[in-house]
Structures are given as structure tokens and as C-alpha cells.
MARTI-178224 format. One record per residue (C-alpha): residue number from 1; x, y, z; residue in one letter. Coordinates in steps of 0.05 Angstrom, whole numbers, plus 5000, padded with zeros to 4 digits. Layout:
BEGIN
+-----+------+------+------+------+
|  nr |    u |    v |    w | rest |
+-----+------+------+------+------+
| NUM |    X |    Y |    Z |    A |
...
+-----+------+------+------+------+
// end
This chain:
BEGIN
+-----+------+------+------+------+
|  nr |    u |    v |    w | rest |
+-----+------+------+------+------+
|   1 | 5000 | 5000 | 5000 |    X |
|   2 | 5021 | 5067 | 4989 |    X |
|   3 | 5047 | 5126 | 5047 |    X |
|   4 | 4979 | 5162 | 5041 |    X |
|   5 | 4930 | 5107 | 5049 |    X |
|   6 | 4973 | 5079 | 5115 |    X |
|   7 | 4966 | 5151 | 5138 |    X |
|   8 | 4900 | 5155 | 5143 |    X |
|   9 | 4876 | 5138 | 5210 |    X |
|  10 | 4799 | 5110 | 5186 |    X |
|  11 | 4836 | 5063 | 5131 |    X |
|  12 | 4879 | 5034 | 5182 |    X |
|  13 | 4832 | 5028 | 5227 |    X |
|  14 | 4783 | 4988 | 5183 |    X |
|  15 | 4836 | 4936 | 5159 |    X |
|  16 | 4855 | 4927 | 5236 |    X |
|  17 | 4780 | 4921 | 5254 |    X |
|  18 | 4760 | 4866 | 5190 |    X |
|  19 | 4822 | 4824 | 5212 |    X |
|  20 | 4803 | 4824 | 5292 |    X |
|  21 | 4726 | 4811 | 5269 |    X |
|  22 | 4757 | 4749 | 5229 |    X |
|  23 | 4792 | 4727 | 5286 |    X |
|  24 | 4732 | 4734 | 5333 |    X |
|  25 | 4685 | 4692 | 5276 |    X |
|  26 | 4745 | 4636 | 5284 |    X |
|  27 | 4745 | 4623 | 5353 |    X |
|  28 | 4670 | 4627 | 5353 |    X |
|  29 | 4673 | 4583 | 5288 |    X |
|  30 | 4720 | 4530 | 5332 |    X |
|  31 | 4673 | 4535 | 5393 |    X |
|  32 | 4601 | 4522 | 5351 |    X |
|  33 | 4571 | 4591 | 5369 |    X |
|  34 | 4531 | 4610 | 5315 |    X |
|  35 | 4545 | 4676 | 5316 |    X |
|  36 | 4605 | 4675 | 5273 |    X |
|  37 | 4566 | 4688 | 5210 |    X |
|  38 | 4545 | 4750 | 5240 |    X |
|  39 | 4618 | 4769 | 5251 |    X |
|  40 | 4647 | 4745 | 5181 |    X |
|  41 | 4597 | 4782 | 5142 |    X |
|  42 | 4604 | 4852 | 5181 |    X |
|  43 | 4681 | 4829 | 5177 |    X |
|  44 | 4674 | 4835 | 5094 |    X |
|  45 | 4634 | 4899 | 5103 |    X |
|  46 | 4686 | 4941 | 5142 |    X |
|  47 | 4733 | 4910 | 5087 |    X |
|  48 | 4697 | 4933 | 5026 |    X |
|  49 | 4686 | 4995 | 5068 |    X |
|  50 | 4753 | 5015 | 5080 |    X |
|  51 | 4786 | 4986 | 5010 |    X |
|  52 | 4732 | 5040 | 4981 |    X |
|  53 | 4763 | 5099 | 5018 |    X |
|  54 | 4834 | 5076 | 5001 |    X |
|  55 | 4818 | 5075 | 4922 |    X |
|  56 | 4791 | 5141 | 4934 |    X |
|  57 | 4847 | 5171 | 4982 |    X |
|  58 | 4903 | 5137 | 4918 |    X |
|  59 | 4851 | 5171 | 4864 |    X |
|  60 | 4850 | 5236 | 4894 |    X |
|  61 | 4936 | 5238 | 4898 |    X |
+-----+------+------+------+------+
// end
């Protein structure tokens, strides 16, 4: 990834928060909770979220 997109805090933040919420769905996975789907889909929300405002932070440089 480039400087500017590492610099912004939101961006970071997002990547950090989709891999913890995949980590979560895991141990929930490994444990037969059923509420890992909830966690794996919001998971690939943040994702799409935050890969949306790093295409626009690279477009806008």
C-alpha cells in the first residue's frame, strides 16, 4: 500500500478492525457459536468499506 493510504487513520483502522472481526468469527467458528456468520459478514463489510476509501484517498493523489 502506498504512504497516504497507511496515513489515514479511518483506513487503518478498518483493515485492523475486519482482521480482529475474522479472528473473533474463528474462535467462535471452533467453539460452535453461531454467531460467527454474523461476525464474518460485518468482517467483509468494514473491508469493502475501508478498501473503498483507500481507492479514493490513491485517486484523489
Amino acid at each position: 500500500m502506498n504512504y497516504k493510504v497507511m496515513k489515514d487513520g479511518k483506513a487503518v483502522l478498518g483493515f485492523i478492525s475486519s482482521i480482529i472481526l475474522v479472528i473473533i468469527a474463528f474462535v467462535l467458528v471452533t467453539n460452535h457459536i453461531r454467531y460467527w456468520v454474523l461476525f464474518s459478514v460485518t468482517s467483509m463489510i468494514v473491508l469493502t468499506l475501508s478498501l473503498r476509501r483507500a481507492d479514493k484517498i490513491m485517486k484523489n493523489n
